[in-house]
N, CA, C and O atoms as a MOPAC input file, in Angstrom:
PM7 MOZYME 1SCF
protein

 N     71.62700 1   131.07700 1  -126.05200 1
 C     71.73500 1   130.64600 1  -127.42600 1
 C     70.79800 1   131.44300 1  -128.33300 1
 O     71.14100 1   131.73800 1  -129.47800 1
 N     69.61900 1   131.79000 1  -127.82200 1
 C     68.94000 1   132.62000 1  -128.76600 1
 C     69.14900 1   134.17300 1  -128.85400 1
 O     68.42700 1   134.94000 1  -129.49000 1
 N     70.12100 1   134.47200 1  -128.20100 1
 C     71.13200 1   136.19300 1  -128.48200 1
 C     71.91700 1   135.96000 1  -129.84500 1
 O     72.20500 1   136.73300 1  -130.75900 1
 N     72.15300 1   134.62200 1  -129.64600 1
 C     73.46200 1   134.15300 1  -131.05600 1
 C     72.14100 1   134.27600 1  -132.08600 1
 O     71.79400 1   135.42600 1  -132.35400 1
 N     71.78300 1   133.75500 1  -132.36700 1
 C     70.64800 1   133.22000 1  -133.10500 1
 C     69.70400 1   134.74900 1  -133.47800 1
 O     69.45600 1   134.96200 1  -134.66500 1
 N     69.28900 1   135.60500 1  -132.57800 1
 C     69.02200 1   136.43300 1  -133.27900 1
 C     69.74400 1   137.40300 1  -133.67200 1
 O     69.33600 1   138.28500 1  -134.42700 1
 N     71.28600 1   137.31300 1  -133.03300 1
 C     72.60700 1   138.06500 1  -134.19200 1
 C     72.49800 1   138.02500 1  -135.44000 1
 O     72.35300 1   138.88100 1  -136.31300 1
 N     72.60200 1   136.68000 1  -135.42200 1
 C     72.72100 1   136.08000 1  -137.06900 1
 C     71.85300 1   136.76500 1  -137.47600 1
 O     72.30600 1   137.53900 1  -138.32000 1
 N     70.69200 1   136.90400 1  -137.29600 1
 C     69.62200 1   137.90900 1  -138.09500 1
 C     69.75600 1   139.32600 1  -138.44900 1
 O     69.50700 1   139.99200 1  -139.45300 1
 N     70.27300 1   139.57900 1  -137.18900 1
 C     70.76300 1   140.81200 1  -137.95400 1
 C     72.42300 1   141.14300 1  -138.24900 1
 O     72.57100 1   142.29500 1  -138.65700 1
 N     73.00200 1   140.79100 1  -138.19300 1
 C     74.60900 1   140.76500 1  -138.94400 1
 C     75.21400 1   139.53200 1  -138.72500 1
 O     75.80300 1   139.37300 1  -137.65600 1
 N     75.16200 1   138.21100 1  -139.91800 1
 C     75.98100 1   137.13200 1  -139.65700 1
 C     77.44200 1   137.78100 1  -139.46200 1
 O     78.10100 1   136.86100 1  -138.97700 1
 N     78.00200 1   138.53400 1  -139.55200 1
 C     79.64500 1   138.73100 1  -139.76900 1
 C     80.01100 1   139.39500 1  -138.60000 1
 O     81.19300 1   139.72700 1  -138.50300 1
 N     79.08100 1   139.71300 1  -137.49900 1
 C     79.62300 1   140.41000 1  -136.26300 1
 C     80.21600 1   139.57200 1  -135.30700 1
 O     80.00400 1   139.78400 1  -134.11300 1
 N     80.71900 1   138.91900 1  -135.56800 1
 C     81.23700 1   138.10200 1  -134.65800 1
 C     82.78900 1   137.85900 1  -134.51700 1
 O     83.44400 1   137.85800 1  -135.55900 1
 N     83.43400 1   137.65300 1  -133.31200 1
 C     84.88800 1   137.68200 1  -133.24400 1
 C     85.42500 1   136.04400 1  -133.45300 1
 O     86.59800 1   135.93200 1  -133.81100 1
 N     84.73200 1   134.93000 1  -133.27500 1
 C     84.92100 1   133.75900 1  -133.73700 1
 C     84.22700 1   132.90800 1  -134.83000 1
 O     83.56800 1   131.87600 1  -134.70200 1
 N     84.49000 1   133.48500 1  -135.73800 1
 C     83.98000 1   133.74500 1  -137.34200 1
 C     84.53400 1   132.75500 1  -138.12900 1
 O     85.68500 1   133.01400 1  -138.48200 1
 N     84.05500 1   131.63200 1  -138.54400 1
 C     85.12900 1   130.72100 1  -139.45200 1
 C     84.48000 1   130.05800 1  -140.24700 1
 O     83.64300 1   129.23600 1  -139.87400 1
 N     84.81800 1   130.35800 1  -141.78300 1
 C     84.65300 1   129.79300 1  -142.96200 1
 C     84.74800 1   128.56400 1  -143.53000 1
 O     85.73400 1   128.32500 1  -144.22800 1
 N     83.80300 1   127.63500 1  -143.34400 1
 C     83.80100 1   126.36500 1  -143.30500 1
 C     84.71700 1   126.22000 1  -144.88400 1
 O     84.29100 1   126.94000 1  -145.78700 1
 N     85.83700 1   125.39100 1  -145.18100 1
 C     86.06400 1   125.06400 1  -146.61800 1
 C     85.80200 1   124.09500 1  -147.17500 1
 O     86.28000 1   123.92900 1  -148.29700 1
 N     84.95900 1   123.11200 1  -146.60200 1
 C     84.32000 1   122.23500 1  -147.34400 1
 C     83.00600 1   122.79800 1  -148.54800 1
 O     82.68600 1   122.40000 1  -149.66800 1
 N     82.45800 1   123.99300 1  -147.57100 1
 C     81.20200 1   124.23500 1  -148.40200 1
 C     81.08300 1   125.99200 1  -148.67100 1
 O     81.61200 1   126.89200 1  -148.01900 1
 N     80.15600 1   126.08200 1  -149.91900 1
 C     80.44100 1   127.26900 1  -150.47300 1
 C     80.19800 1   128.99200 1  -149.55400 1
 O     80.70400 1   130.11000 1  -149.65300 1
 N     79.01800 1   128.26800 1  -148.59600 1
 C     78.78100 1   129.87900 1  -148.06200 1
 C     78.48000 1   129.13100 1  -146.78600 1
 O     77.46500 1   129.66200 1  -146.33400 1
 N     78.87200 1   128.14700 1  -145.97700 1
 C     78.95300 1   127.75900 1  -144.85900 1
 C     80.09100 1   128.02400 1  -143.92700 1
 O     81.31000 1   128.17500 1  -144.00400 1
 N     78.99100 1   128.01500 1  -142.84900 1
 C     79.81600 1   129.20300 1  -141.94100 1
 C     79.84700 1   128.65800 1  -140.45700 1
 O     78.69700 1   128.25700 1  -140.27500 1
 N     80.63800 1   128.41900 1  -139.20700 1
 C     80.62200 1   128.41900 1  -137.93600 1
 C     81.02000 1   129.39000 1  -137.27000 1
 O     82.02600 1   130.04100 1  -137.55400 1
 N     79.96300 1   129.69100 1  -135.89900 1
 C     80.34000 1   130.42800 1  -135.08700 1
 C     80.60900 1   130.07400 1  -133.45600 1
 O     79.85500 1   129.30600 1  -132.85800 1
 N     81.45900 1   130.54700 1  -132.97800 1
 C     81.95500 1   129.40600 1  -131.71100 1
 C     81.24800 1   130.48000 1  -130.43800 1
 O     81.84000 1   131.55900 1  -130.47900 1
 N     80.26500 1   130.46200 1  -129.45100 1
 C     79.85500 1   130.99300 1  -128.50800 1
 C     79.55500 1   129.76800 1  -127.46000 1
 O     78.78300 1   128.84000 1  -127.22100 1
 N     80.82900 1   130.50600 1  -126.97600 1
 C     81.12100 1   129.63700 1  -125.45800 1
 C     81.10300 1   128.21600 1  -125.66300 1
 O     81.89800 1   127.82700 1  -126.51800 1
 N     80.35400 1   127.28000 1  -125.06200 1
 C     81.13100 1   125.75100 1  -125.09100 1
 C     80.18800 1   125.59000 1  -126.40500 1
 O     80.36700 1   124.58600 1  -127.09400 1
 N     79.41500 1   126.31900 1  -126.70100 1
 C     78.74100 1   125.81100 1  -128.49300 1
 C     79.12600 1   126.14000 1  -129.39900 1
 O     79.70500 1   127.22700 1  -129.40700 1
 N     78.98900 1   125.29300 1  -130.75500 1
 C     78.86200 1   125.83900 1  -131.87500 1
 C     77.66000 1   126.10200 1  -132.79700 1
 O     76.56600 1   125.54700 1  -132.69800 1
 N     78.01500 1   127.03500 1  -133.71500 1
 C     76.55600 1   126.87800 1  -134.41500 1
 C     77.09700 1   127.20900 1  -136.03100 1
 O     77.85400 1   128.10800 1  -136.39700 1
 N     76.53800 1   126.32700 1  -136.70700 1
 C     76.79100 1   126.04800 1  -137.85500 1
 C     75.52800 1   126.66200 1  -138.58000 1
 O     74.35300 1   126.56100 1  -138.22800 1
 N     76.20000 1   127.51500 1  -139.99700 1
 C     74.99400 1   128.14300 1  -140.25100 1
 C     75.39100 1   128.54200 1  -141.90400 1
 O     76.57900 1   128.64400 1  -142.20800 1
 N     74.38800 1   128.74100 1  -142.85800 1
 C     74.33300 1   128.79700 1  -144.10300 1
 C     73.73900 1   130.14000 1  -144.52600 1
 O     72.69900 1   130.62400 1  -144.07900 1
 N     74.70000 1   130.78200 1  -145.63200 1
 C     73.90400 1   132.06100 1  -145.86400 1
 C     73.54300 1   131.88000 1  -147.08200 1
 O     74.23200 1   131.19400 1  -147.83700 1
 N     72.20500 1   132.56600 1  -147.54200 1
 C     71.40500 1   132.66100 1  -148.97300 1
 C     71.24000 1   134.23900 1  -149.42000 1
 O     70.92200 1   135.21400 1  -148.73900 1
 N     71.51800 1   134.14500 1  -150.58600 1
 C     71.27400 1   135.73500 1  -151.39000 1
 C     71.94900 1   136.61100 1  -151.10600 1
 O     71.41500 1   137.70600 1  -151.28100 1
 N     73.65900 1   136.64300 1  -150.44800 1
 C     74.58700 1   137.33200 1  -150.00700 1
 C     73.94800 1   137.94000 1  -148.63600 1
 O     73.79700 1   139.13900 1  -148.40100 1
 N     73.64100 1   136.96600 1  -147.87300 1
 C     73.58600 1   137.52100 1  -146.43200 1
 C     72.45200 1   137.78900 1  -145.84800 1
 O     72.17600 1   138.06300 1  -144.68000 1
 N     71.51400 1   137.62300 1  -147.26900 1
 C     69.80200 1   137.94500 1  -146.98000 1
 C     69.09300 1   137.02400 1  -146.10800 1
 O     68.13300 1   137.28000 1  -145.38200 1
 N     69.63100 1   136.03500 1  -146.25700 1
 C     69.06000 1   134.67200 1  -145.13600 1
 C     70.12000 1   133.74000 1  -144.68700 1
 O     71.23300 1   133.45800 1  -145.13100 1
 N     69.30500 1   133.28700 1  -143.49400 1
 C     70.78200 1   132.70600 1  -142.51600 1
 C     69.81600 1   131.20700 1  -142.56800 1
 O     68.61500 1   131.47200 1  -142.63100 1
 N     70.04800 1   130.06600 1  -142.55700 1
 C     69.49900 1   128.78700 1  -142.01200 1
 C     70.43100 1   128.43000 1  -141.15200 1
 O     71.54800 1   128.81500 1  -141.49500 1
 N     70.39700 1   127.88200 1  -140.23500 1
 C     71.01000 1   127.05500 1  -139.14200 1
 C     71.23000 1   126.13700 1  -139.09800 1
 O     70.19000 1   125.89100 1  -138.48700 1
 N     71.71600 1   125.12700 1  -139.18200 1
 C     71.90100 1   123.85800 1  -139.22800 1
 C     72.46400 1   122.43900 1  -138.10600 1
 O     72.43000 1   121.21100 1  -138.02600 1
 N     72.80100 1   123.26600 1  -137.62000 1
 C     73.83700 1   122.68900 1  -136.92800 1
 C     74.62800 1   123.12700 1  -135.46900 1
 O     75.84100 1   123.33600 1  -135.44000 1
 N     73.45500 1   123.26500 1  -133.87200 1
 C     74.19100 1   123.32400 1  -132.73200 1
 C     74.42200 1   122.24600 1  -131.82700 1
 O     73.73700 1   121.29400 1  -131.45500 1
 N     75.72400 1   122.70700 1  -131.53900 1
 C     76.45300 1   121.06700 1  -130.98700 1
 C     77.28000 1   121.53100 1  -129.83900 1
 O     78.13100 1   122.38200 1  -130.09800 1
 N     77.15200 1   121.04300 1  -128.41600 1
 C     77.85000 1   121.14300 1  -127.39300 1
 C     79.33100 1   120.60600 1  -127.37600 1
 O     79.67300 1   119.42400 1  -127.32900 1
 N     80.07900 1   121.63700 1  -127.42100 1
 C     81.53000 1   121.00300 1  -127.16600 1
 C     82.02400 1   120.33500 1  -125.61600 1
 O     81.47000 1   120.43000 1  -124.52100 1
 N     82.52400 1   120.05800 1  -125.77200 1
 C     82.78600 1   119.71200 1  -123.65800 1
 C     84.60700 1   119.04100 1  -124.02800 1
 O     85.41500 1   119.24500 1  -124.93400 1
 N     84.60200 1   118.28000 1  -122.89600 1
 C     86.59000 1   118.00300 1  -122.46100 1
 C     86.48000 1   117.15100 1  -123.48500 1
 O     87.15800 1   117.21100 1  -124.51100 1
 N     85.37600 1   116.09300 1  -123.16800 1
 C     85.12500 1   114.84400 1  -123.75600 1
 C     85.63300 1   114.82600 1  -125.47500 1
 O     86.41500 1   114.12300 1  -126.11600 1
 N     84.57900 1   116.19200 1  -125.86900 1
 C     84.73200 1   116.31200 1  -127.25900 1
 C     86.48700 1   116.51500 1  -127.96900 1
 O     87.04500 1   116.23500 1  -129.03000 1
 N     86.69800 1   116.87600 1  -127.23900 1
 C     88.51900 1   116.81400 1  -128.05000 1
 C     89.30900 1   115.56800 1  -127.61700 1
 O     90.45200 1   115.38700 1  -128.03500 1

């Protein structure tokens, strides 16, 4: 989890499971392996906050 995590630092957009939250304006999820990680960008990309990792499993769907 902290390979994802220091991606985001250096290119939030490198990623092949990339999805644009539409509830919110620059919120963002990224799906790596059974996690997600929910994450917010500031100043066009200059800062990432995190918000949000959550284990998916069978259960969860």
């Amino acid at each position: 989890m902290s390979s994802v995590i220091d991606q985001l630092k250096i290119n939030p957009f490198n990623f092949s499971d990339l999805v644009k939250l539409s509830d919110e304006k620059e919120t963002w999820r990224v799906r790596t392996g059974s996690y997600r990680v929910k994450f917010e960008l500031f100043q066009k990309g200059k800062a990432v906050f995190v918000f949000d990792i959550k284990r998916r499993t069978s259960i969860t769907y």
